[in-house]
PASEGU-658000 format. One record per residue (C-alpha): residue number from 0; x, y, z. Coordinates in steps of 0.5 Angstrom, whole numbers, padded with zeros to 4 digits. Layout:
BEGIN
R/k/xx/yy/zz
R/NUM/X/Y/Z
...
END
This chain:
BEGIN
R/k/xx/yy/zz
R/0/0000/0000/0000
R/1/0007/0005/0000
R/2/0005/0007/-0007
R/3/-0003/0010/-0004
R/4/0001/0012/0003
R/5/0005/0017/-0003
R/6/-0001/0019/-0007
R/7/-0005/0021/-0001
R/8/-0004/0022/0006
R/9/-0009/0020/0011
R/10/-0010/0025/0017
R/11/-0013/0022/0023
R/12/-0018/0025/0026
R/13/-0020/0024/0034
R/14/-0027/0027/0035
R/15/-0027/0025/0043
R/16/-0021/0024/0047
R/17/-0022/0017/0050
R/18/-0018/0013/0055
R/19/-0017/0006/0057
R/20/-0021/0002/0053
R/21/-0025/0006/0049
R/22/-0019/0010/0046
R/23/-0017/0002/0043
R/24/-0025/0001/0042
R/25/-0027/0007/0037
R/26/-0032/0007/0031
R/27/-0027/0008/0026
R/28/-0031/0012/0019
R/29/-0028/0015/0013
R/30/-0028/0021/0010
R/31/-0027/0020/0003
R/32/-0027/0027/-0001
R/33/-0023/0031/-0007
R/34/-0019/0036/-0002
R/35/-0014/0038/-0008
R/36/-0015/0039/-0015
R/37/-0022/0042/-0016
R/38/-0026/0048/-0015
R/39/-0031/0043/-0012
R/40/-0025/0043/-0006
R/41/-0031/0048/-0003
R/42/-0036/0043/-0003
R/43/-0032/0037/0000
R/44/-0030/0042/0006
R/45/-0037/0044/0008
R/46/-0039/0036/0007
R/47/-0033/0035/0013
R/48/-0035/0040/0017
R/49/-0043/0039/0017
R/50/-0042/0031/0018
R/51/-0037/0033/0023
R/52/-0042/0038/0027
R/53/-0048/0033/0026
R/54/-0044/0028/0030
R/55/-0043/0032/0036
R/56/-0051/0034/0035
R/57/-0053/0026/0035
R/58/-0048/0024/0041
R/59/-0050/0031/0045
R/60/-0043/0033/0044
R/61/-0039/0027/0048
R/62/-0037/0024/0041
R/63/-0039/0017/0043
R/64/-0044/0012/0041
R/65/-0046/0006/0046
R/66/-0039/0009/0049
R/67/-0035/0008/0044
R/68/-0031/0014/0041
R/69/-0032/0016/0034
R/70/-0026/0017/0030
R/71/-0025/0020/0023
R/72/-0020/0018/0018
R/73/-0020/0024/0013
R/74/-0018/0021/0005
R/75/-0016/0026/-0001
R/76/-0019/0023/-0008
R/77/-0015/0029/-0011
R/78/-0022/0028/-0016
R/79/-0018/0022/-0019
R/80/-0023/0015/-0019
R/81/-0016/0011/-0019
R/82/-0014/0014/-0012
R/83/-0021/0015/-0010
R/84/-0022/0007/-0011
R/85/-0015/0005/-0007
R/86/-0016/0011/-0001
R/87/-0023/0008/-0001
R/88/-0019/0001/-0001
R/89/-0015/0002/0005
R/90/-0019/0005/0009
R/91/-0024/-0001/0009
R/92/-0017/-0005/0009
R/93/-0011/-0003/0012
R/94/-0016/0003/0017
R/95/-0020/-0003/0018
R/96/-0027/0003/0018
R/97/-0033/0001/0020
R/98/-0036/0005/0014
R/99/-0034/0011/0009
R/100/-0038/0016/0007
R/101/-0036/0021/0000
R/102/-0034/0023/-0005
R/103/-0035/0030/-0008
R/104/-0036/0028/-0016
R/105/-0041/0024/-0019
R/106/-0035/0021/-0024
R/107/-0030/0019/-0018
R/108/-0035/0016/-0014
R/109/-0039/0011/-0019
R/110/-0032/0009/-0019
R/111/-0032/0007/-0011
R/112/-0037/0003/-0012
R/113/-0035/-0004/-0013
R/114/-0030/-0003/-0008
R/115/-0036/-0003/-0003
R/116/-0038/-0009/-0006
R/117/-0031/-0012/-0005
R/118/-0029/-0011/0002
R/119/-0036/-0012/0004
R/120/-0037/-0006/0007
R/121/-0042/0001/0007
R/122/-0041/0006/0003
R/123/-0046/0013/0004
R/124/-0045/0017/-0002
R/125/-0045/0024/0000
R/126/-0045/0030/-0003
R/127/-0045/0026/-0011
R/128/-0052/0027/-0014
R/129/-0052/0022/-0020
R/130/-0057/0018/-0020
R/131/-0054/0012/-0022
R/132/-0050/0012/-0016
R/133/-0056/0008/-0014
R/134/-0057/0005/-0021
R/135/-0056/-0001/-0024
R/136/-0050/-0002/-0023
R/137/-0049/0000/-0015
R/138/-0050/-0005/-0010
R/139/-0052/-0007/-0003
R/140/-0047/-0004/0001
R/141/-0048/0003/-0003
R/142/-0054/0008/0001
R/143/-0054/0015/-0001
R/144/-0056/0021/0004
R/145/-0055/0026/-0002
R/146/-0061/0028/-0007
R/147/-0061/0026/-0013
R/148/-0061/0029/-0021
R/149/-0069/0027/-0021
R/150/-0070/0031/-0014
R/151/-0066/0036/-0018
R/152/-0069/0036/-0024
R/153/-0076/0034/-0022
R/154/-0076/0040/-0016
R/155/-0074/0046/-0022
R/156/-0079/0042/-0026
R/157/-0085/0043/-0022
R/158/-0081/0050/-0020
R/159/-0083/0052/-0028
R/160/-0089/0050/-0027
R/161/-0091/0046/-0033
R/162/-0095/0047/-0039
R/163/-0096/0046/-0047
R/164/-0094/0053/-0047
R/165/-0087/0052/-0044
R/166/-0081/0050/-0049
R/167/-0074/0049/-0046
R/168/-0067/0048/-0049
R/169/-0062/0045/-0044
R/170/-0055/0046/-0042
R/171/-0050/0041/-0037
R/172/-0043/0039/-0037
R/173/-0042/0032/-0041
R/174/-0041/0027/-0035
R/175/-0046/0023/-0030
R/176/-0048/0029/-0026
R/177/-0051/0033/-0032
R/178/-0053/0028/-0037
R/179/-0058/0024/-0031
R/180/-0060/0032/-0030
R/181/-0062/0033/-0036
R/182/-0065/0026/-0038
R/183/-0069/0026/-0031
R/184/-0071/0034/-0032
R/185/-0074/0032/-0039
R/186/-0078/0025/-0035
R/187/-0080/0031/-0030
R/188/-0084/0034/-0036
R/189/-0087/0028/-0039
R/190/-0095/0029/-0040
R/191/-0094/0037/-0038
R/192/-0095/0038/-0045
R/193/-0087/0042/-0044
R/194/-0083/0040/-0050
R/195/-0075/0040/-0049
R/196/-0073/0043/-0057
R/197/-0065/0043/-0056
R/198/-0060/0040/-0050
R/199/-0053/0041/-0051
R/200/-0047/0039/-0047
R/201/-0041/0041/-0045
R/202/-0034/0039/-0043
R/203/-0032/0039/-0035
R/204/-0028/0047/-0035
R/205/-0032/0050/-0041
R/206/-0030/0057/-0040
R/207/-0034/0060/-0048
R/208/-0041/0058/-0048
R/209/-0041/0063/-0054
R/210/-0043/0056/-0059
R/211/-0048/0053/-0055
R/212/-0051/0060/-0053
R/213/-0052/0062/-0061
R/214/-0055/0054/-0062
R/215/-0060/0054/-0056
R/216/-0063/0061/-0058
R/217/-0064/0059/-0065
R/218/-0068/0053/-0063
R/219/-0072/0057/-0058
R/220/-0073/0064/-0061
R/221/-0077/0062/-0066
R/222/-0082/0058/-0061
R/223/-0089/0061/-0059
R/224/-0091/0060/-0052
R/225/-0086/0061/-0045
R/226/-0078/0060/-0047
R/227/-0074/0058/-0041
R/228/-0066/0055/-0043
R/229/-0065/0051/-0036
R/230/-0057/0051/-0034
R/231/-0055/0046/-0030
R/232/-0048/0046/-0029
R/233/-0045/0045/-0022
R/234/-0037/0048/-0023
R/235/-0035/0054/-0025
R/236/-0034/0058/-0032
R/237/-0041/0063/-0031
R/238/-0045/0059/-0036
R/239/-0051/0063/-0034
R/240/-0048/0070/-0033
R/241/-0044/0070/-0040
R/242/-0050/0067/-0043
R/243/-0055/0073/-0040
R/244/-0049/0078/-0043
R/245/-0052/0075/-0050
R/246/-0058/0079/-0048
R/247/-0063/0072/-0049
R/248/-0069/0077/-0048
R/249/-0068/0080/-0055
R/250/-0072/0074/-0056
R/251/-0076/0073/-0051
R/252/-0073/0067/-0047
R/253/-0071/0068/-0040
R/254/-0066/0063/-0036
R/255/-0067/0058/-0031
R/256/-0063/0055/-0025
R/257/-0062/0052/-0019
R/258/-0060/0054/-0014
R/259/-0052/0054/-0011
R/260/-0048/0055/-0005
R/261/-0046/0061/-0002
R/262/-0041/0064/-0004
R/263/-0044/0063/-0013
R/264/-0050/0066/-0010
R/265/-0049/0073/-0011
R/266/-0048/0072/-0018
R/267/-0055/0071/-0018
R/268/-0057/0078/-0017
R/269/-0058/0078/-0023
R/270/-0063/0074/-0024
R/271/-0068/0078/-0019
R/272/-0075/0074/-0020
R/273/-0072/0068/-0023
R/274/-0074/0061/-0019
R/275/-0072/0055/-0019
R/276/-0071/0049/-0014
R/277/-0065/0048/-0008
R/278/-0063/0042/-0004
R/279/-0062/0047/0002
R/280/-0063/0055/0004
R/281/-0061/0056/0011
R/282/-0067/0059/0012
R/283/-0072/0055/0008
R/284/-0073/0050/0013
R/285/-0076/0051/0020
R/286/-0075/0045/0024
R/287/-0069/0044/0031
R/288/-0064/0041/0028
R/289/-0064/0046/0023
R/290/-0065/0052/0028
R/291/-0058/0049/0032
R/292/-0054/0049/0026
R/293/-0056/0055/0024
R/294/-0054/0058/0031
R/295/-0048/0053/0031
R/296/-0045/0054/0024
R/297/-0046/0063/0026
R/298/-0042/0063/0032
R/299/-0036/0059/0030
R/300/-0035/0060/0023
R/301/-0039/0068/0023
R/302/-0043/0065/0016
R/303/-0049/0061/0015
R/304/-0049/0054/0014
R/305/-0048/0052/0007
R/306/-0051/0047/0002
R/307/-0047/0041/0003
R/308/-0046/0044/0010
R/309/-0054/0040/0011
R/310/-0052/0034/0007
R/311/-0046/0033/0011
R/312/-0050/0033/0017
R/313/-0056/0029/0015
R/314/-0050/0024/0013
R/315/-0047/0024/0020
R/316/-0054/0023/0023
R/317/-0056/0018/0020
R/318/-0050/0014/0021
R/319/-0051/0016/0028
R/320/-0058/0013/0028
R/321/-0056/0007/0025
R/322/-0051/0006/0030
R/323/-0055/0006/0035
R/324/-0061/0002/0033
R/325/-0056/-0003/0031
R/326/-0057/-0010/0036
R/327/-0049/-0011/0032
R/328/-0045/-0008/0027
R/329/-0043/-0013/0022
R/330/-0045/-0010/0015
R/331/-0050/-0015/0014
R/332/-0054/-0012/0020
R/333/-0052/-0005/0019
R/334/-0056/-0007/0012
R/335/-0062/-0009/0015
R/336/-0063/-0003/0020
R/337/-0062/0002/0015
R/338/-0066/-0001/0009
R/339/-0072/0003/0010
R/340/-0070/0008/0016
R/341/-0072/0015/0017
R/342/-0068/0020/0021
R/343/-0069/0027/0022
R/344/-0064/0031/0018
R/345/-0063/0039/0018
R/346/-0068/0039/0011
R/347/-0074/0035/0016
R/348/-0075/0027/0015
R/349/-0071/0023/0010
R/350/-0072/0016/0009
R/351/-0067/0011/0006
R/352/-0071/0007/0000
R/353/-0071/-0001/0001
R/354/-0070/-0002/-0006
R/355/-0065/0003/-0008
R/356/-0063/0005/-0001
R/357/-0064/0012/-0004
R/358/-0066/0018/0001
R/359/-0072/0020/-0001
R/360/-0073/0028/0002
R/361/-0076/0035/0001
R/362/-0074/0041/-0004
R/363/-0075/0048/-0003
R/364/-0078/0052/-0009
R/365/-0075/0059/-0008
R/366/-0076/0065/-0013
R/367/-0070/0070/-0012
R/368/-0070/0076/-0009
R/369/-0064/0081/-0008
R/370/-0063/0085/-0001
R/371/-0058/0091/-0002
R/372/-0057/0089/0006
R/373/-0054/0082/0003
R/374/-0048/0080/-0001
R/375/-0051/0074/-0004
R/376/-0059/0073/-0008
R/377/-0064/0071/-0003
R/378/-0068/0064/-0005
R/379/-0072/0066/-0002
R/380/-0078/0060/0000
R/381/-0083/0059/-0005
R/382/-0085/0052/-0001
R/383/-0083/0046/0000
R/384/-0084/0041/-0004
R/385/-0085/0034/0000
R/386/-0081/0028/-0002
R/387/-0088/0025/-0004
R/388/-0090/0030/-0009
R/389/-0083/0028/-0014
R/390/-0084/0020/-0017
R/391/-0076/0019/-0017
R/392/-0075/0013/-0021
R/393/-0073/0007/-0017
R/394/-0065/0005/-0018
R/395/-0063/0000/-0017
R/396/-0067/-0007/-0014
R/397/-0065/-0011/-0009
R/398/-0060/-0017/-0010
END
């Protein structure tokens, strides 16, 4: 494993200082997410501290689940599936962890998922959002606490409010988090009478949208009814401001997104009154453990929590549920325990499916308000859509 140890160095994380037999006895979970290499470095770094804060919620602030320390073992991907699948080896292998939560991208992680089926041992996908991460080609050990495409893309779907009035051309980056994107947006569409008259797709960095951009308004300009291109693109590169400097409004079409994390949102003050679909806002959601982040995160950090902030914290709770309704914790009845669980999360409830083991959860349908007072856009809450309201296509049957 020398050649992995060069590539990656682990850092040991010790969330409760432990003696005697409890600091030889901990509850060992990776964290396995892209920490060099990528813009999406910010996303990995909100997943940390929002599992780490959910951890210290769903133990009262001891640490320890049945008396046992929790200890975290942070891996960096580097956003590479070859490391990501030996740094998930070794820390099933050589860590010997209880389970691994991760990764970032939706490209790296769909490499690590038969590394779970081969060491035997739970995988909780956190914060990948590809709906095949739960397809076909997943496993058993694999649960995802993240939303999927099809929330996603449902969720701005049902924000868009569909009808035979509505055409929409369509814009994502060419890999597993856009394509499943957009094939689920237009599955969302399927008997609103909306039709999608152009999808285009492009490379992971593009910074010229200038193309695609002149493609995507001579198929919508000439359109009756509402006209609407839909951009889902989580990196960087500033599709939607670029293309908006193209002045699309000369056609009557207007542009739509979902929404982002903090630090992107201020870019959406030029969207006032645009609306979409969001994972999380922290003011979105009124329920406890919400109210206790957001008090929480604004003391040690001076910010609000973010959006992978919640989705690590709904990842560290349902670890921590599972845990401790678990009669033993060998996989398989790790497995029974959790198929099927619902837990309370910063979003209000979330459910792992049987079938899929997919966490079924609510979105928030915001429309974008812009306050001078405030460095960002607001999404500001619309309402929220229930979990019950979206028909997410089940993934994957169990074995």
């Amino acid at each position: 494993m020398n050649i992995i140890k060069r590539l990656v160095a682990p850092v040991v994380i010790g969330l409760a200082v432990a003696t005697g037999a409890q600091a030889q006895d901990p509850i060992k979970i990776a964290l396995i997410h892209g920490l060099s290499g990528s813009s999406f470095e910010a996303f990995s770094k909100q997943a940390q501290t929002g599992f780490e804060m959910g951890i210290e919620y769903a133990t009262d602030g001891t640490n320890e689940i049945n008396g046992r320390p929790i200890e975290l073992i942070i891996k960096d991907t580097q956003f590479k599936p070859d490391v990501a699948r030996a740094v998930l080896a070794e820390a099933y292998g050589d860590d010997e962890v209880l389970l691994a939560v991760g990764a970032t991208s939706s490209g790296v992680t769909v490499g690590m998922l038969p590394i779970a089926e081969e060491y035997e041992k739970i995988l909780i996908v956190e914060p990948a959002v590809a709906d095949s991460l739960t397809g076909p080609d997943s496993n058993r050990y694999v649960f995802k606490t993240s939303r999927n495409s099809s929330m996603d893309m449902q969720a701005q779907a049902l924000a868009l409010q569909p009808d035979e009035n509505l055409v929409v051309a369509t814009l994502a980056e060419d890999y597993a988090f856009g394509r499943d994107g957009i094939a689920a947006f237009k599955s969302a569409l399927d008997g609103s009478g909306a039709e999608v008259v152009a999808e285009e797709y492009v490379p992971q960095g593009t910074t010229d949208f200038t193309a695609v951009a002149e493609r995507m308004f001579n198929a919508l300009k000439d359109k009756e009814g509402r006209k609407v291109i839909l951009i889902y693109i989580a990196g960087g590169g500033d599709a939607p401001g670029k293309i908006q400097a193209m002045d699309p409004s000369r056609y009557g079409i207007e542009i739509s997104m979902g929404g982002h994390i903090l630090p992107v949102l201020p870019t959406y003050k030029r969207f006032p009154g645009m609306e979409g679909a969001v994972y999380y806002y922290y003011e979105g959601f009124d329920n406890p453990i919400n109210d206790w982040l957001v008090k929480e995160h604004m003391a040690r950090f001076g910010t609000p929590p973010d959006f992978f902030t919640a989705g690590g914290m709904s990842a560290a709770l349902a670890v921590a549920k599972a845990l401790k309704e678990a009669p033993d914790y060998e996989t398989d009845t790790l497995i029974e325990t959790m198929e099927g669980m619902s837990w309370e999360t910063p979003k209000g409830t979330m459910t792992f499916r049987p079938e899929d083991h997919q966490a079924l959860q609510d979105m928030l349908h915001f429309k974008i308000r812009v306050d001078e007072g405030v460095d960002w856009a607001i999404p500001e809450k619309v309402r929220i859509i229930p979990a019950d309201e979206m028909d997410i296509p089940i993934g994957r049957t169990n074995d």
